[in-house]
C-alpha positions as CSV (number, residue, x, y, z in Angstrom):
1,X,-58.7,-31.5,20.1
2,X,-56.4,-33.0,22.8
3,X,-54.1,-29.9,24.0
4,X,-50.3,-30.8,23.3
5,X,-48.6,-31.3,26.5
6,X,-45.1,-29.7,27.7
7,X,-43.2,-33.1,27.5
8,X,-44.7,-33.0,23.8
9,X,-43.5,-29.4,22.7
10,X,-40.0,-30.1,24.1
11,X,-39.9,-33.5,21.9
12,X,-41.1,-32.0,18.7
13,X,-38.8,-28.8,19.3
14,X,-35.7,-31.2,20.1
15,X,-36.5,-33.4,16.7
16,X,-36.7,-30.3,14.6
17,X,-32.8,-29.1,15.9
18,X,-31.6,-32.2,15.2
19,X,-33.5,-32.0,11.5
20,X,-32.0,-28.7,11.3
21,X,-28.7,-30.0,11.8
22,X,-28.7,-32.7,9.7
23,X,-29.5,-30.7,6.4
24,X,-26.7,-29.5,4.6
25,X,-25.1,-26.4,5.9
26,X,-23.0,-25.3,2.7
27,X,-25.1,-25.0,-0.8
28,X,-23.7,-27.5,-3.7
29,X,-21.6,-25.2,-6.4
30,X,-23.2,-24.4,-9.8
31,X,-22.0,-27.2,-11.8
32,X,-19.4,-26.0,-14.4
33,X,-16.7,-28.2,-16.8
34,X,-12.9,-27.9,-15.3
35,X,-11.7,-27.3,-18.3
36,X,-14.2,-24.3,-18.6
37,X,-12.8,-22.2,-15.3
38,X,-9.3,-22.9,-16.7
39,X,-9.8,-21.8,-19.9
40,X,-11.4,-18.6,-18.3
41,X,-8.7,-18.3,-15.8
42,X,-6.1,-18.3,-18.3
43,X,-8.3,-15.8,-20.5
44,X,-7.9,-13.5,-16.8
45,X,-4.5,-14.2,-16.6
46,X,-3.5,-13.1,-20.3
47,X,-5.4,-9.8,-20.0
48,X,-3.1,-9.3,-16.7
49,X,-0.3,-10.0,-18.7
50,X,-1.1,-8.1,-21.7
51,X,-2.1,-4.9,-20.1
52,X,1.1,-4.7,-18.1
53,X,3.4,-5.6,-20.2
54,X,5.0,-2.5,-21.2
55,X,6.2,-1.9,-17.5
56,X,8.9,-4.1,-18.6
57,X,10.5,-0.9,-20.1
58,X,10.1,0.7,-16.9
59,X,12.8,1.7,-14.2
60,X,13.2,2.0,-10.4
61,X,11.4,5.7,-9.1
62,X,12.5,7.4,-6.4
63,X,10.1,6.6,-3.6
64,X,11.1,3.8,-1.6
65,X,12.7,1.9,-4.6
66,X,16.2,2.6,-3.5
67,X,15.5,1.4,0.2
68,X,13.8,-1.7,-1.1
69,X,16.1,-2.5,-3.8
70,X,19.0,-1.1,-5.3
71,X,20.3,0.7,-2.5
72,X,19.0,-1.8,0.6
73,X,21.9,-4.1,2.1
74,X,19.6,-6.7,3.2
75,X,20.1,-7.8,-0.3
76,X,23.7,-8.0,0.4
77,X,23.9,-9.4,3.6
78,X,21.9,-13.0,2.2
79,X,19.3,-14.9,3.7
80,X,20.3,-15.0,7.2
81,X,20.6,-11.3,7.3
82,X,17.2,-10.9,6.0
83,X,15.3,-12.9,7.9
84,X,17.7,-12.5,11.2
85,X,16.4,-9.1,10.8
86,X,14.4,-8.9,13.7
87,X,17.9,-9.6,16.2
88,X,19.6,-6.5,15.2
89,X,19.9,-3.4,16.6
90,X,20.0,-1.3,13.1
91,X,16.7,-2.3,11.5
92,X,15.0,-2.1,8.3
93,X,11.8,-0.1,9.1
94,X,9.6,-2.8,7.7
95,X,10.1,-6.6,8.4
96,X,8.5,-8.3,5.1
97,X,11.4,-11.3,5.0
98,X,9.4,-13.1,1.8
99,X,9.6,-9.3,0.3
100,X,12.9,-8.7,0.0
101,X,13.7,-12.7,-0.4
102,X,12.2,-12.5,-3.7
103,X,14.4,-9.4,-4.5
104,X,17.5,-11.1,-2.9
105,X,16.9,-13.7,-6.1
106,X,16.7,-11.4,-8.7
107,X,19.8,-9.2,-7.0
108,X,21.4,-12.6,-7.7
109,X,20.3,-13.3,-11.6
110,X,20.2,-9.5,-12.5
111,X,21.7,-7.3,-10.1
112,X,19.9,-4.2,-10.0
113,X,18.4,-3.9,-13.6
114,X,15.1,-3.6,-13.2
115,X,13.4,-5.8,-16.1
116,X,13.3,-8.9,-14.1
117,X,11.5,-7.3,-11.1
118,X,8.9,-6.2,-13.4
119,X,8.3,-9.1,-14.7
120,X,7.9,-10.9,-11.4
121,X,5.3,-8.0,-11.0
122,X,3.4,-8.9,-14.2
123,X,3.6,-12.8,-13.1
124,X,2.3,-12.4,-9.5
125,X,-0.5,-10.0,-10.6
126,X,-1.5,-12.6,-13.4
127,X,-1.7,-15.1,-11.0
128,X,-3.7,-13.4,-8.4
129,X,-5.9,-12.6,-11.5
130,X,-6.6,-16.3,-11.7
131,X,-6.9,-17.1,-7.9
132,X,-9.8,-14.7,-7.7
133,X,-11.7,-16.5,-10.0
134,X,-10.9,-19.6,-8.0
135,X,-12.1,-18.4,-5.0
136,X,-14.8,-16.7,-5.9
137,X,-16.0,-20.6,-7.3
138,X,-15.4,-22.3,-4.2
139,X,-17.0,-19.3,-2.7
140,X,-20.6,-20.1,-4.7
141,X,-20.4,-17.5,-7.1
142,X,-21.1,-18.3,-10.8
143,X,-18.6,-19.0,-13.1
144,X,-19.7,-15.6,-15.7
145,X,-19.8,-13.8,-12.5
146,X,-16.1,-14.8,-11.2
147,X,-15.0,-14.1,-14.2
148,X,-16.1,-10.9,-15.1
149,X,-14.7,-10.2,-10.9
150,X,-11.7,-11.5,-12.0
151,X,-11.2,-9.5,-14.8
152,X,-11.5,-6.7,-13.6
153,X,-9.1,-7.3,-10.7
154,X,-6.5,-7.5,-13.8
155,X,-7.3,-4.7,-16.2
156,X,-8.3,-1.9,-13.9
157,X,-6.4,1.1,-13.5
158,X,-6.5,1.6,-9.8
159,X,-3.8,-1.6,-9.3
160,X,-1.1,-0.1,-11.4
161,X,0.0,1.5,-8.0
162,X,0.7,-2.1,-6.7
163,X,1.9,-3.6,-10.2
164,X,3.7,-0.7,-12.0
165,X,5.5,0.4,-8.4
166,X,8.2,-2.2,-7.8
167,X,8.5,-1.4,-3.5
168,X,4.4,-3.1,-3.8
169,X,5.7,-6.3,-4.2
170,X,4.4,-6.4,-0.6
171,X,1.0,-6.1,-2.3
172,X,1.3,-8.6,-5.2
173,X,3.2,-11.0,-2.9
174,X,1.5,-10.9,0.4
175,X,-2.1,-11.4,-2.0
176,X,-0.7,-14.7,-3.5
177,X,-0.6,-15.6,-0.7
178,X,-3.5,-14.2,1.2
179,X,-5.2,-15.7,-1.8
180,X,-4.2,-19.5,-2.0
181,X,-5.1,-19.2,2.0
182,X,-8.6,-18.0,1.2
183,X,-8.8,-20.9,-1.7
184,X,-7.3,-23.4,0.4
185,X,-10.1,-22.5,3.5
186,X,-13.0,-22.7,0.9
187,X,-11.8,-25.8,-0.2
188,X,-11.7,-27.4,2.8
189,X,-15.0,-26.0,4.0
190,X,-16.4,-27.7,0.9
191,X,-14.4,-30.9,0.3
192,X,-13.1,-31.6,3.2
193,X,-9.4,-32.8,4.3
194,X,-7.9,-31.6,6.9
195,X,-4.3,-30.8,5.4
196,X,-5.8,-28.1,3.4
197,X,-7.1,-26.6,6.8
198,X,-3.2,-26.4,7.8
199,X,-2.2,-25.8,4.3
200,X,-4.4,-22.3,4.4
201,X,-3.0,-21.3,7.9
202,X,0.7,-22.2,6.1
203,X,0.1,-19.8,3.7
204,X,-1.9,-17.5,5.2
205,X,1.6,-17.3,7.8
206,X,3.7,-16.5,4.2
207,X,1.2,-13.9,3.6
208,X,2.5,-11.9,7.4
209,X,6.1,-12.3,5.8
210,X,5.1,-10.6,3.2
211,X,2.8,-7.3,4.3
212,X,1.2,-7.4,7.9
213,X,-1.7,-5.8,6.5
214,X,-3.2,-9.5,5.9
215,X,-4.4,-9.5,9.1
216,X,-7.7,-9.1,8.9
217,X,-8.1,-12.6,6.6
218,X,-9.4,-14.3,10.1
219,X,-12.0,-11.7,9.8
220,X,-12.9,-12.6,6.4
221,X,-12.9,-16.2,6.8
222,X,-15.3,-16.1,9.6
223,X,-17.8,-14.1,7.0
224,X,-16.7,-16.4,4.4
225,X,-18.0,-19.2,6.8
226,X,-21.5,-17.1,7.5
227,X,-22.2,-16.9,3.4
228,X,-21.5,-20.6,3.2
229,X,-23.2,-21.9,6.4
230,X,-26.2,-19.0,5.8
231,X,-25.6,-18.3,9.6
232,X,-23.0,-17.1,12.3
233,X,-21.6,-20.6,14.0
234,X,-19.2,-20.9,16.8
235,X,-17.6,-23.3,15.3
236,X,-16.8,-20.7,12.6
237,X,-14.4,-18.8,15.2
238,X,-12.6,-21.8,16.7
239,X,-11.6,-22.2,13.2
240,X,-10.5,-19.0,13.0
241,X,-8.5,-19.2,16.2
242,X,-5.3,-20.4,14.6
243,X,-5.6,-18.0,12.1
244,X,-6.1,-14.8,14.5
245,X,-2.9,-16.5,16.6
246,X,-0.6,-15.9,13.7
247,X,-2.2,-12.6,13.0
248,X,-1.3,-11.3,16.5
249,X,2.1,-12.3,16.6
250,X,3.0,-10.7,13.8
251,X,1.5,-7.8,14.2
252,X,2.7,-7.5,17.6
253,X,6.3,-7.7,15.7
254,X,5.8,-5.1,13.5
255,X,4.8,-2.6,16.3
256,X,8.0,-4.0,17.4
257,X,9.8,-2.8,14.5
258,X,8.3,0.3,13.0
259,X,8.1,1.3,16.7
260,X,12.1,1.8,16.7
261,X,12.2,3.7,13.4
262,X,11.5,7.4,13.6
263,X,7.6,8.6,13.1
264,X,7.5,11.2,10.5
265,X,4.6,14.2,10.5
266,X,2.2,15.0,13.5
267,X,-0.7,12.6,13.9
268,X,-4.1,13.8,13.3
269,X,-6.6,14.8,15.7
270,X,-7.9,11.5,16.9
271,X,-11.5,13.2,16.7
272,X,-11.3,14.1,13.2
273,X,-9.9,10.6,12.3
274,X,-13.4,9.0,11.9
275,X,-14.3,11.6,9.4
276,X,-11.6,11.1,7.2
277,X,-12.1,7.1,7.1
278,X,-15.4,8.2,5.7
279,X,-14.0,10.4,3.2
280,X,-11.2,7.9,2.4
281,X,-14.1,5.1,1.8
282,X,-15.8,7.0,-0.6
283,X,-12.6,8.5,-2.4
284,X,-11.9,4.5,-3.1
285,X,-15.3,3.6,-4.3
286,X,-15.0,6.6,-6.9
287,X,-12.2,6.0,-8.2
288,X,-13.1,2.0,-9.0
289,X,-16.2,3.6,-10.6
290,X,-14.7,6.6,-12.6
291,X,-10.9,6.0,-12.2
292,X,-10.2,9.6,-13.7
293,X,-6.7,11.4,-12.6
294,X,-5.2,8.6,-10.9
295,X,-2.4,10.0,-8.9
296,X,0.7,8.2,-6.8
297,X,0.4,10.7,-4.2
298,X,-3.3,12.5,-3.5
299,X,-3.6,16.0,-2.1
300,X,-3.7,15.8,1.1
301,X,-7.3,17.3,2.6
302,X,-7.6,19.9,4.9
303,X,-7.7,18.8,8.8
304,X,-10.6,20.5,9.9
305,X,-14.3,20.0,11.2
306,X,-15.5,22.6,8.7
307,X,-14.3,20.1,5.4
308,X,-17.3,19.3,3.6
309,X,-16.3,16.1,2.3
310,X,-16.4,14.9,5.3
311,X,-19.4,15.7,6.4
312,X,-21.1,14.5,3.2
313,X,-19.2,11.5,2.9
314,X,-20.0,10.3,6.6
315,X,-23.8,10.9,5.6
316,X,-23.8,8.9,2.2
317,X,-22.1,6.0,4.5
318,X,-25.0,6.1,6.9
319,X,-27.5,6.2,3.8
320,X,-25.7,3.2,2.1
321,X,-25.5,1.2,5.9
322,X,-29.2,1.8,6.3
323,X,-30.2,0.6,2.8
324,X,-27.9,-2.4,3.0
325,X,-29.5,-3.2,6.4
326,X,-33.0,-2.9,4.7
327,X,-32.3,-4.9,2.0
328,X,-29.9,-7.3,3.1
329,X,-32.5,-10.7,2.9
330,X,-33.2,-9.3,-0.6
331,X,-29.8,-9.2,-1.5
332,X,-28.1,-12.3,0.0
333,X,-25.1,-13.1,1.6
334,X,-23.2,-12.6,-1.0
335,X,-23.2,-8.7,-0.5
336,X,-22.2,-9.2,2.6
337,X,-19.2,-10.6,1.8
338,X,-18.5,-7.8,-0.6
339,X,-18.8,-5.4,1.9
340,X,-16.7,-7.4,4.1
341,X,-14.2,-7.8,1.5
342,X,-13.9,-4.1,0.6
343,X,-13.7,-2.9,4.3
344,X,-11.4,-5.0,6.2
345,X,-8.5,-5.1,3.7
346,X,-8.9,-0.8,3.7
347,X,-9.2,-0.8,8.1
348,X,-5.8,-0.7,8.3
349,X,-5.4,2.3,6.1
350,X,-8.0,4.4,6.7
351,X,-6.3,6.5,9.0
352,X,-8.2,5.3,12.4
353,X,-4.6,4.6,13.8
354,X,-1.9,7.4,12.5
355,X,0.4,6.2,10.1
356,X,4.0,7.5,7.8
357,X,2.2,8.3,4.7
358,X,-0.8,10.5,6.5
359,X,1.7,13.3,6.9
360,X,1.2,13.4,3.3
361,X,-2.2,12.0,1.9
362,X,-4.8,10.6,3.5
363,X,-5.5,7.8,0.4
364,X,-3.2,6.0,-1.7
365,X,-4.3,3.5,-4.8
366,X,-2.1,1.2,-3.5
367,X,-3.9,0.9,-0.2
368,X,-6.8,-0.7,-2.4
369,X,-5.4,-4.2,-3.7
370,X,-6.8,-6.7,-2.1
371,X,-9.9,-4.1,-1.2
372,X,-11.1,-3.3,-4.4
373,X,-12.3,-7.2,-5.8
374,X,-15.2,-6.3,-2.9
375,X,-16.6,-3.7,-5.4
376,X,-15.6,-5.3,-8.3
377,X,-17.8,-8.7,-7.1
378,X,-20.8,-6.4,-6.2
379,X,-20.2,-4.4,-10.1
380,X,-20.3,-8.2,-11.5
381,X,-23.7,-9.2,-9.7
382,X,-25.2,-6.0,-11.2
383,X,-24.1,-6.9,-14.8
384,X,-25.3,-10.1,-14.3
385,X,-29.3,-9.8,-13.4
386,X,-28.4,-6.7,-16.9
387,X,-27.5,-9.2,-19.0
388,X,-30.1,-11.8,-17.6
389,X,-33.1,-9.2,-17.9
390,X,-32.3,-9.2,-21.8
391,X,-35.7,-10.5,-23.3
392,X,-33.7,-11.4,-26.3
393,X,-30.7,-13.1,-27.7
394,X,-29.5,-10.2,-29.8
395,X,-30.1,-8.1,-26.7
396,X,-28.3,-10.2,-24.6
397,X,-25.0,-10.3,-27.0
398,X,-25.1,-6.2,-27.2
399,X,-25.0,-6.0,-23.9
400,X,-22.4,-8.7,-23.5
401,X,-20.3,-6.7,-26.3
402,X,-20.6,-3.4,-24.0
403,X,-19.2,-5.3,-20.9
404,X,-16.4,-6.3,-23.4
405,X,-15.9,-2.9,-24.2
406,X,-15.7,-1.8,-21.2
407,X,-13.0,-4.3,-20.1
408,X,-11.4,-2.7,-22.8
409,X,-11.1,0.7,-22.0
410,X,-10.2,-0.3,-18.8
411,X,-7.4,-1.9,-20.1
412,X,-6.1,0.9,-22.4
413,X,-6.7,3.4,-19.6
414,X,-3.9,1.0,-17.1
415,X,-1.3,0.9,-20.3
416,X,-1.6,4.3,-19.8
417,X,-0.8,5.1,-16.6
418,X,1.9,2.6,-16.1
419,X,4.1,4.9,-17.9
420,X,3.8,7.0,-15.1
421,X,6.2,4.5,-13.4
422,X,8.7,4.8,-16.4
423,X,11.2,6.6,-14.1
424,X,12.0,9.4,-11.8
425,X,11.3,12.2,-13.5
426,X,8.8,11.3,-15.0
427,X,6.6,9.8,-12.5
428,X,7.2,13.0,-10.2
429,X,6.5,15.6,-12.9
430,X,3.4,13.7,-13.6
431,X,2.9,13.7,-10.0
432,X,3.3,17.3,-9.4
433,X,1.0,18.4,-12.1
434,X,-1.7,16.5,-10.1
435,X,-0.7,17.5,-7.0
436,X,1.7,20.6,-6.9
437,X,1.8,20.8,-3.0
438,X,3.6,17.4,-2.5
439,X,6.3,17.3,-0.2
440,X,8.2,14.3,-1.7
441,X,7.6,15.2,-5.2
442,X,9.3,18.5,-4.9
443,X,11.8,17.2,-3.0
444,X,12.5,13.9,-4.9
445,X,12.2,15.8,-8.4
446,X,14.9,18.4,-6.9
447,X,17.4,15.7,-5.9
448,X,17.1,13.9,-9.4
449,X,17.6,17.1,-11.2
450,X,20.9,17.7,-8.6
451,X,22.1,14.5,-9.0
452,X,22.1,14.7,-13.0
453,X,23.9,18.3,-12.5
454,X,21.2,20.6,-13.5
455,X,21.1,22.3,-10.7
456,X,19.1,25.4,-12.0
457,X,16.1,23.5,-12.7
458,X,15.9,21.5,-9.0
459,X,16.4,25.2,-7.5
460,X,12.3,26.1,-7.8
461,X,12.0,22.7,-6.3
462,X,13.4,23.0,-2.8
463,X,12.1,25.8,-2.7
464,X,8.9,24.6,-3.0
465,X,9.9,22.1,-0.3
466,X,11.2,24.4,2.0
467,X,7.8,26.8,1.9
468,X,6.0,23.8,2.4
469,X,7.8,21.5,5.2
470,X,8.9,24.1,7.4
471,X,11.1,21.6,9.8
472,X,12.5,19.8,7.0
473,X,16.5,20.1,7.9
474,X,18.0,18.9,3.8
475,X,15.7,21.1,1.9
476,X,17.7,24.3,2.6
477,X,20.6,22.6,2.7
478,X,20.4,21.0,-0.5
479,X,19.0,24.3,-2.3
480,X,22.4,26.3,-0.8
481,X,24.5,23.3,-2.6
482,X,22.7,24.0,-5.7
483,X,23.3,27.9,-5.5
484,X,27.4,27.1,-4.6
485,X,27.6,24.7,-8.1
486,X,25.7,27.5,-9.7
487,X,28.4,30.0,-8.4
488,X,25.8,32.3,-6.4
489,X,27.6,32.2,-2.8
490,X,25.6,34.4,-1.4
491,X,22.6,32.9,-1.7
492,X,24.0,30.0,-1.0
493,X,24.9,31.3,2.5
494,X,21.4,32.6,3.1
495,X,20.1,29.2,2.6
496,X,22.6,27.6,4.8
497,X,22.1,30.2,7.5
498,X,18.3,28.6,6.8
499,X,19.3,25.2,7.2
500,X,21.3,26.3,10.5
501,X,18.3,27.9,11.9
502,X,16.3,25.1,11.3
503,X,18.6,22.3,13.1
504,X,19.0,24.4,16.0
505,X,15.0,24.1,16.6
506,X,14.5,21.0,15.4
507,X,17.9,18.9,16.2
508,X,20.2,21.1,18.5
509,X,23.1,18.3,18.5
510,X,23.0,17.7,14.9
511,X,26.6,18.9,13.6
512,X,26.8,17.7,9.6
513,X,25.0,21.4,8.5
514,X,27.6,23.3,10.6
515,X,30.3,21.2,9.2
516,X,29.9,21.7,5.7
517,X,29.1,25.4,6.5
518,X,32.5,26.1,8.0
519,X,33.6,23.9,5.0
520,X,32.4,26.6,2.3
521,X,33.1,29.4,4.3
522,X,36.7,28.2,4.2
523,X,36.8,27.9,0.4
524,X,35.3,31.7,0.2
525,X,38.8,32.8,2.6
526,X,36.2,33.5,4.9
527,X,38.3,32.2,7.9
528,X,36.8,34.5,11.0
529,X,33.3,33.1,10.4
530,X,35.0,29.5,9.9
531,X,36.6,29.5,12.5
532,X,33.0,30.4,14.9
533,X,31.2,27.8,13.0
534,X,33.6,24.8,14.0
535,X,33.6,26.7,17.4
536,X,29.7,25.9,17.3
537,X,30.2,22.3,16.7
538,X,32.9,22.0,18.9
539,X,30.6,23.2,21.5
540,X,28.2,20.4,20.8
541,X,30.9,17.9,20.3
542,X,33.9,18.5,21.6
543,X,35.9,15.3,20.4
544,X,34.6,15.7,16.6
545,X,37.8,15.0,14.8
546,X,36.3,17.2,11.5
547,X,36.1,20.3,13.5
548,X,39.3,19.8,15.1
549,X,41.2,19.6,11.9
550,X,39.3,22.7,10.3
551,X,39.9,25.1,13.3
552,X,43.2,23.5,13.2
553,X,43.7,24.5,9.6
554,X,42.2,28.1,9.7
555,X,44.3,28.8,12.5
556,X,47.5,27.9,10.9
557,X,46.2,29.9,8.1
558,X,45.2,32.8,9.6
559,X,48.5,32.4,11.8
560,X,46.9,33.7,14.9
561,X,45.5,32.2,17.7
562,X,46.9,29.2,19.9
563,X,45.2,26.6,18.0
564,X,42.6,23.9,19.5
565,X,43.2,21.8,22.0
């Protein structure tokens, strides 16, 4: 046999890269009738619909409504103040322009009654119901499979965090939009056309107004690209370029922003931060499995190397890596992308970087919108090779029922818990059964019940606050108020001797405390210690007008002394 020569080998290897480049790089989709996915989609959409529609007789709650919405002036300052934002010196701590666009629309129909904004809730979810079924088409995925992905995107329990809570319209938004950019990509990957190439950045770019989380979609594109393509390109991330341009600038802004508003709680060990992104990883996977005791606000786990759950959660991670890694040609691409999907929307969150709402949980359900249709997709693979393994039609339909069944309990479970949303008090006594250690809850519950005037049941309240947030200036403060409408000066004075204490450690310059101290101790006749507590502020700000005119008063009505200068 004549040996092949070197000229030969580099010939037949340079035919077969250009063979390999000519085949086609994306797989054609599973043929399926238009009308069918809309028909489907609309099915998804309905479900959404049905199973939140009694948040329309829900109100605003106390945490974060009132800076997002009834009590925020960017809704009264118009457009130009909203989206001029990023020019002024007094900011809103979050810049989310589309956000509070949408609520300067419905300030404008409806003023500050909430119906309307719960209905835009209901609508955007819907839609994003539908847009996951969408993409999950143009991603490959069958049509039963979508759907059943789809639906349980809209029924589950774990988004009424982000649909019940009317301050996650940053969720519901920024995913519309995070969505049709997604669609829009796939599309063109598939079909071509190079305006929906700019149409997906567009959108993707409304998506940053809306929550900077969205980030990561330049990640997910470039994995979207290795599922369709069946292998990492470079073309892949010079496509992505644009994308990741957007995605810096804007985060680079909200640094900006968030930077210049104050940074609540002391940031965790940077050591033990890994740890808890483990544990926070499989908290989320449990509760899209079994989503028992859903809670706003989570109890906030122990920081320290000697918490189990860490431990055991960073070793089933490593177990489920190395089996994934095994398995992967086994299971195709498509798993990838479900892991992809479930991480990067949850990197963010997970606690890596410190952020406001670690000084009080570590996991939120909220955290998980965009994350969760990552396990979802991989729970709708599963059911499919269950309900393909049936030998037999009858088979086949009983386990079809049981899938229908369980979309149905799922459903019944969310119209449950979105009555924890119903208002204040109710959504922080539900809270606080859960969780009777949270800060905000025992604070929040204790100004609702001080604002209504019952003043005796917010007392056990702050004083749960005060045991538990040691540095917190109000929660003395607020408990002594209570005690003076309750007629129990004494106490009263403790507390603000508390308070007092307190600001002196924590905020030596701040005068408001001192103020409305000297203020009661005036009303008791109790001019002498009065007169040294405007003294004190005096001392701290000399030109304060308040103090001036109380020393002056006490002095006039004590009739001794020469007065302040």
């Amino acid at each position: 046999m004549k040996r092949e020569s070197r000229q030969d080998k580099k010939e037949r290897r340079s035919e077969g890269r250009r063979g390999r480049r000519a085949e086609p790089m994306i797989e054609p989709l599973a043929p399926s009738a238009w009308w069918a996915r809309w028909i489907l989609a609309v099915l998804v959409a309905s479900a959404a619909v049905v199973v939140y529609w009694n948040t329309l007789q829900n109100g605003f709650v106390s945490w974060d409504d009132g800076d997002y919405v009834y009590q925020n002036p960017l809704l009264q300052g118009g457009l130009g103040s909203i989206w001029g934002e990023l020019f002024k010196e007094d900011k809103h701590e979050q810049y989310y322009p589309l956000v509070f666009t949408s609520y300067w629309i419905e300030h404008k129909f409806v003023g500050v009654e909430p119906r309307l904004y719960h209905a835009t809730q209901i609508a955007l979810h819907a839609v994003n119901s539908m847009l996951w079924l969408f993409v999950l088409r143009w991603l490959g995925v069958s049509l039963p499979v979508a759907t059943l992905t789809a639906a349980l995107f809209a029924v589950h329990p774990v988004n009424v965090a982000s649909v019940a809570w009317v301050t996650e319209r940053k969720n519901t938004l920024s995913g519309l939009f995070f969505l049709l950019s997604l669609l829009l990509y796939l599309q063109h990957r598939r079909s071509g056309g190079a305006w929906r190439y700019w149409a997906a950045l567009g959108s993707f770019q409304l998506a940053l107004f809306a929550k900077t989380a969205v980030v990561v979609l330049p990640a997910l594109l470039i994995v979207s690209d290795r599922v369709l393509d069946r292998r990492w390109t470079k073309l892949s991330f010079r496509r992505a370029v644009p994308f990741l341009a957007l995605a810096f600038l804007m985060a680079i802004i909200t640094i900006g922003v968030e930077g210049e508003q104050s940074k609540s709680g002391r940031p965790v060990d940077p050591m033990l931060r890994p740890l808890i992104a483990c544990a926070a990883l499989v908290h989320y996977v449990g509760k899209v499995v079994w989503p028992a005791n859903l809670l706003p606000l989570y109890p906030r786990w122990p920081e320290s190397f000697h918490e189990y759950r860490y431990w055991l959660s960073a070793a089933a991670l490593i177990v489920v890596a190395i089996l994934l890694l095994r398995f992967r040609k086994k299971l195709g691409d498509r798993v990838l992308w479900c892991v992809a999907l479930f991480l990067l929307p949850l990197l963010p969150a997970l606690g890596l970087k410190h952020f406001n709402l670690m000084q009080f949980s570590f996991v939120a359900d909220h955290l998980m919108y965009l994350s969760a249709p990552g396990l979802f997709l991989a729970a709708a693979l599963v059911v499919e090779r269950f309900v393909r393994s049936a030998d037999h039609l009858a088979v086949g339909l009983g386990r079809g029922a049981v899938i229908v069944a369980a979309l149905a309990a799922l459903g019944w479970l969310t119209v449950r818990q979105n009555h924890v949303w119903h208002d204040t008090e109710t959504f922080w006594v539900y809270t606080l059964a859960g969780n009777p250690d949270c800060v905000p809850g025992n604070i929040n519950l204790g100004n609702y019940y001080k604002r209504n005037k019952e003043c005796e049941k917010a007392l056990p309240y702050y004083r749960a606050a005060a045991r538990l947030l040691p540095d917190h200036l109000n929660t003395p403060r607020f408990y002594a108020q209570c005690c003076r409408e309750l007629g129990r000066h004494e106490e009263a004075l403790q507390w603000y001797q508390e308070a007092l204490q307190r600001a002196e450690k924590k905020s030596p310059r701040f005068v408001a405390i001192h103020l409305e101290y000297a203020g009661f101790l005036r009303s008791l006749k109790r001019s002498e210690e009065a007169r040294a507590a405007y003294e004190t502020v005096l001392r701290k700000d000399p030109r304060n007008r308040t103090a001036l005119l109380g020393l002056e008063q006490v002095t006039r009505a004590t009739g001794t002394g020469e007065g302040a200068k």
